[in-house]
C-alpha positions in Angstrom: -41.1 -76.8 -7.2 -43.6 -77.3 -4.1 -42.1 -77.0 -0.9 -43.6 -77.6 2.4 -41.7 -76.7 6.0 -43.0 -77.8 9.3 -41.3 -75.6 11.5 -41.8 -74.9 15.0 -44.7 -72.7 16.4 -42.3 -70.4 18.5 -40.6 -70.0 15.0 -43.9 -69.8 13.6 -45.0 -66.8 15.6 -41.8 -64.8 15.2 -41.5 -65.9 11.7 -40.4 -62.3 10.3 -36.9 -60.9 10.9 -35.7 -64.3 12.3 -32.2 -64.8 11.3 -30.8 -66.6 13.7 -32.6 -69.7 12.5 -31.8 -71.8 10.1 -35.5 -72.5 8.8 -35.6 -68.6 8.0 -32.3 -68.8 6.0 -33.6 -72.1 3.3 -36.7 -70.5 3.3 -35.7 -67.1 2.0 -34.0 -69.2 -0.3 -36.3 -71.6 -1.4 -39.0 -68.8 -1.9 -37.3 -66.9 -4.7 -38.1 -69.0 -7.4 -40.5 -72.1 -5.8 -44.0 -71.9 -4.3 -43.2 -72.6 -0.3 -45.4 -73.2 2.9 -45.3 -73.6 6.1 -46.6 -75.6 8.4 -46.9 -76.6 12.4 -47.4 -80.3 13.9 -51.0 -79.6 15.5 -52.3 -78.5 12.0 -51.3 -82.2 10.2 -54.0 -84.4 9.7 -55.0 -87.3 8.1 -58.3 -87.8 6.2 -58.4 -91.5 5.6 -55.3 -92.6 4.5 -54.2 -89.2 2.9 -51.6 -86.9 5.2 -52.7 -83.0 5.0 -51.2 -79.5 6.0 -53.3 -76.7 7.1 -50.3 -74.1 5.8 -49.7 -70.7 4.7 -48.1 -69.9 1.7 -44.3 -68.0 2.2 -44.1 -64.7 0.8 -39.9 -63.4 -0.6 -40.3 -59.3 0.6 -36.4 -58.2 -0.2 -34.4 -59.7 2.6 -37.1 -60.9 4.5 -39.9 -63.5 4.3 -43.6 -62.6 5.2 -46.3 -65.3 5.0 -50.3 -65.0 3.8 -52.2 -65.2 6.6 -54.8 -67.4 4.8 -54.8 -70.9 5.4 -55.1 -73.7 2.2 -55.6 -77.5 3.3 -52.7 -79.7 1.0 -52.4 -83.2 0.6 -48.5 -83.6 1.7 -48.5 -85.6 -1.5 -48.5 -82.9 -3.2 -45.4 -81.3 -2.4 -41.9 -82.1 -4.1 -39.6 -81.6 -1.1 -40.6 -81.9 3.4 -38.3 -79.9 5.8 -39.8 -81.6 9.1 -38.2 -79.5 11.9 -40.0 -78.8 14.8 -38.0 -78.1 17.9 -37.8 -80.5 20.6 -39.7 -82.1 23.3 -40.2 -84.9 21.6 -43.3 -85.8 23.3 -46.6 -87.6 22.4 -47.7 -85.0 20.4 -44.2 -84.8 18.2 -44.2 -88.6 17.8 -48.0 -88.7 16.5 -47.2 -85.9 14.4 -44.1 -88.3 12.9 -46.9 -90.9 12.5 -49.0 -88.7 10.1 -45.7 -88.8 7.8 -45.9 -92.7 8.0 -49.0 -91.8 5.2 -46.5 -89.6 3.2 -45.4 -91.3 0.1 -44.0 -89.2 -2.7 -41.8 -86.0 -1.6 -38.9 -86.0 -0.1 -38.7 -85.5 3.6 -35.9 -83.7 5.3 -35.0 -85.5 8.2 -37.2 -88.6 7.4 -39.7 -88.5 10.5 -39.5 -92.1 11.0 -35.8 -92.0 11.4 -35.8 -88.9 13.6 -38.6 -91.1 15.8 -36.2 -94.0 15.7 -33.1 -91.7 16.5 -32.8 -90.4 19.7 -30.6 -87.4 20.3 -28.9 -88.3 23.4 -29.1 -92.5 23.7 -28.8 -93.3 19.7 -25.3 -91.3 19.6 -23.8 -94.3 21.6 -23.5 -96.1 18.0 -20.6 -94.0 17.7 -19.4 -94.3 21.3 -15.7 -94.7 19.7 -16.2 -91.1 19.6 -17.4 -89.9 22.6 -16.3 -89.4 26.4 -17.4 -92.5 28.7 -20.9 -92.4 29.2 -24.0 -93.7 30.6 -27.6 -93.9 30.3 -29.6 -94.9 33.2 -32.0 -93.8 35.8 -30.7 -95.8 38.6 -29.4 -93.2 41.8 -26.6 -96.6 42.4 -25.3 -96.3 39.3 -24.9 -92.7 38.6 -23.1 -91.7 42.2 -21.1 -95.2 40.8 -20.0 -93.1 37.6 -19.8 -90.0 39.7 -17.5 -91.5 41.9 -15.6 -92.8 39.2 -15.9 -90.0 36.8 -15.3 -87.4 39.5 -16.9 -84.7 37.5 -20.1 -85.6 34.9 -22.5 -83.9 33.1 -26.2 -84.8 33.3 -28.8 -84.6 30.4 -32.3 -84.8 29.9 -33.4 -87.2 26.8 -35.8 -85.1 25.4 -35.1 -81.3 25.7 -32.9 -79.4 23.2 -30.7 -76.0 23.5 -29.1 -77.0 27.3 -32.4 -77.2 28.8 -31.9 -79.2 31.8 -28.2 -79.8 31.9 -26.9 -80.5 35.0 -22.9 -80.0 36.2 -22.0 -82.2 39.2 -18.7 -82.3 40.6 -18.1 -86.0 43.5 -18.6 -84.7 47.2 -21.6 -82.1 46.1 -23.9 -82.3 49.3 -26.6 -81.8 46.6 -26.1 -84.9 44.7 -28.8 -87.1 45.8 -31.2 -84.6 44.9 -29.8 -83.3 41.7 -30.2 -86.9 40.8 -33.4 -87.6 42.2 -34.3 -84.6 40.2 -33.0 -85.7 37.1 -34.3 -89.0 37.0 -38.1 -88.2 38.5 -36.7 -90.7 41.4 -35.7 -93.1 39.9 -38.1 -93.0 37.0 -36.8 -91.2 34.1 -33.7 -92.3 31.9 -31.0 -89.6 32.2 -27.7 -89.6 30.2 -25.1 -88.9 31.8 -21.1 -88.3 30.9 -17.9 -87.7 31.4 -17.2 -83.9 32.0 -15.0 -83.0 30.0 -13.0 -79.9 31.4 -11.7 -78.4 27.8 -15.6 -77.4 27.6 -15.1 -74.8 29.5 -13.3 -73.0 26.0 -16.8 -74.1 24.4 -18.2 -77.1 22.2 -17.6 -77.0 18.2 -21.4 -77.5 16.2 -20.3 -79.6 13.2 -22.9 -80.2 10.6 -23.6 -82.7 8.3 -25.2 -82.8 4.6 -25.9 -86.0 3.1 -22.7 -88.1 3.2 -20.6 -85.1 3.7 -19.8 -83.1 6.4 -18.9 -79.6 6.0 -15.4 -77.7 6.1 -17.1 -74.5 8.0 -18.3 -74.5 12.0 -18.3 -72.5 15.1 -17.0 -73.0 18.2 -20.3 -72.0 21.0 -19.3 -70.4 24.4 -21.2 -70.4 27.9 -22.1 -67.6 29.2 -21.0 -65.2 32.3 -23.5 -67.5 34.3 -23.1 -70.8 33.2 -21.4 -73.7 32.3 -22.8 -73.8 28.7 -23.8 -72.3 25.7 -27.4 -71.1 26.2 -27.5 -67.9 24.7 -27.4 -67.3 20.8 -26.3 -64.0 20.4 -22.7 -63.3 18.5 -20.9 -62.6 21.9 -21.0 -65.9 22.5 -20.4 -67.5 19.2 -16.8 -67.4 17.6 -15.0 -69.0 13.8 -14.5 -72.6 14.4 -12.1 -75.1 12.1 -11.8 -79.3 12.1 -9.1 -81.1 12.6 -8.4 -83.6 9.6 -8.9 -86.5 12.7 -12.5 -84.8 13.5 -13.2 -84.8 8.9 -12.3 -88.3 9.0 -14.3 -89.9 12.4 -17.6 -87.8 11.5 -17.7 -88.3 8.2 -18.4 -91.7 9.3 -20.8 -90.4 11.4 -22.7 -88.5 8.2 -22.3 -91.4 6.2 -24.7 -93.7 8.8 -26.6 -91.2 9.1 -27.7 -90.1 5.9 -28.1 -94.1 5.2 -30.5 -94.2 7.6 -32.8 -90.8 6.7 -31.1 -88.4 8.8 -29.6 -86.0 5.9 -28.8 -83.4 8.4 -27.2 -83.2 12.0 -25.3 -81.6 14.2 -23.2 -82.9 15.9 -22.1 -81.1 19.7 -18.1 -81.6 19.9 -15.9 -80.4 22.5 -11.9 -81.5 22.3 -13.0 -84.4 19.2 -15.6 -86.1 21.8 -18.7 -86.2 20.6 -21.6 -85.2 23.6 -24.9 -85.5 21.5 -26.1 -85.9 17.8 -28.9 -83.0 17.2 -30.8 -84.9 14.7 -34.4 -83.2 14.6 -33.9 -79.2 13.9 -30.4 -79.0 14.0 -29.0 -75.0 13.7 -27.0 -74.5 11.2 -25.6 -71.3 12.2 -26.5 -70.3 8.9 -25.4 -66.2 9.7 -22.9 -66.9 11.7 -20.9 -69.3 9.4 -21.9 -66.7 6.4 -20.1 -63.7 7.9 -17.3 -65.6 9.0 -16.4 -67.9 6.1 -17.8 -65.1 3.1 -20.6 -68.0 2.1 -23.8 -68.6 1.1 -24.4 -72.1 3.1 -28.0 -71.4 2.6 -27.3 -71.8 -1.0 -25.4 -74.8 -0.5 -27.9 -76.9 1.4 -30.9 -75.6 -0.6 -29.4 -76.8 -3.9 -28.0 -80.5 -2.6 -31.6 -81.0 -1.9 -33.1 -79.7 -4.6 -30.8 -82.2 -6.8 -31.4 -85.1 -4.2 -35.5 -84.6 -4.4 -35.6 -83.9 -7.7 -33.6 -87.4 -8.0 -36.1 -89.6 -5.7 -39.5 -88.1 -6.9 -38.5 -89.2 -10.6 -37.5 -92.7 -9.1 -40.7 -92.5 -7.1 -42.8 -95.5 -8.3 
């Protein structure tokens, strides 16, 4: 099978011993017995109404991957099965590059660009707000000191930035609140999303995943560091076994089940004490390593193979 991956272009340029990524892991996998490439956003394009990659073939060297450095032009068309996962921002340049995709008929694209466009991280995991701790979205400084006041502690968030980038903690009576706000919202400009703080973070926030409908019996549990409130380093010191409660199985697999109706066939989902605080929808880890040495998997197996089967399934049924 053809396989295409549009990763990001940090990931891109440290391709090689990467591990802790979860690109590097289906990959690997992929490239033993498929022809895989890879891709970045800036090097789609579309030549009429025909989507192309400017991509590099991937390269299986015993553990690792390595990729030819020369550069083929494909019609996306041409592939069986799409990994899109670039990281966040999802600025102008990430939602033209979803656009491109709009052009894309035939393989199977992993998360469907359109639904990752229509699906944002932070505000679109209110359609599960059952599920999560009170929260608002707004930019307005009245309202948030409002939910501050009510709240008495809350946690801040940036709609557009991905591993912690921007969080904010903010406890009521904080002689910096006015500006942290201000700050957050651009004054007054600029949607924030803010929540609840929920004090049982402080023992870290569980990263469930999702495949298709399902979502799976292995996680880990993601600590702050020393010199912070949150995760925001991924190294195995801060990284411990995690396990799901048969309440937390039964909510998200609801939760998987509208999402994989709707394109997104993998997420992660950021839980602390069975409160959802965001839905990672666009290049969700995996923990791919990390769940392998602690559960004595191959997840990268599992994952590879459901959607092998599933794109195997839709390009026969492909009109």
């Amino acid at each position: 099978m053809r396989i295409l991956f549009v990763i990001d272009k940090v990931e891109y340029k440290y391709f090689e011993f990467n591990n802790l990524v979860t690109n590097f892991w289906l990959i690997k996998e992929y490239a033993q017995n498929n022809d895989v490439y890879i891709s970045i956003i800036n090097r789609l394009s579309l030549k009429g109404d025909k989507a192309f990659a400017l991509c590099n073939k991937v390269l299986a060297a015993g553990d690792d991957i390595i990729y030819d450095k020369t550069f083929v032009n494909l019609e996306i068309d041409s592939f069986e099965l799409v990994f899109f996962r670039p990281d966040p921002p999802v600025d102008n340049n990430y939602i033209n590059g979803t656009y491109i995709f709009d052009f894309v008929k035939k393989p199977f694209v992993v998360n469907n660009p359109e639904s990752i466009r229509n699906f944002n991280e932070k505000i679109h995991a209110l359609k599960f707000k059952e599920y999560m701790p009170e929260t608002i979205v707004s930019s307005s400084l009245d309202e948030i000191e409002e939910f501050l006041r009510r709240q008495g502690e809350i946690i801040l968030k940036p709609l557009d930035k991905c591993f912690g980038a921007g969080v904010m903690y903010l406890k009521h009576g904080d002689l910096n609140t006015r500006s942290i706000i201000n700050m957050m919202t651009s004054n007054e400009t600029s949607f924030t999303m803010v929540q609840k703080y929920i004090s049982s973070g402080i023992y870290g926030d569980k990263r469930v995943l999702t495949l298709g409908n399902q979502v799976l019996d292995y996680c880990i549990v993601k600590h702050a560091t020393a010199d912070d409130f949150k995760f925001n380093n991924h190294s195995d010191a801060y990284i411990t076994k995690g396990s799901l409660t048969e309440e937390e199985k039964t909510n998200f697999s609801r939760v998987a089940q509208e999402l994989n109706n709707s394109g997104i066939y993998m997420a992660g989902l950021d839980v602390i004490d069975g409160k959802i605080i965001e839905i990672n929808v666009t290049s969700p880890c995996y923990f791919i390593k990390e769940i392998n040495a602690f559960f004595g998997i191959s997840l990268e197996k599992q994952i590879c193979n459901y959607f092998l089967e599933n794109s195997c399934y839709k390009v026969k049924n492909v009109v």
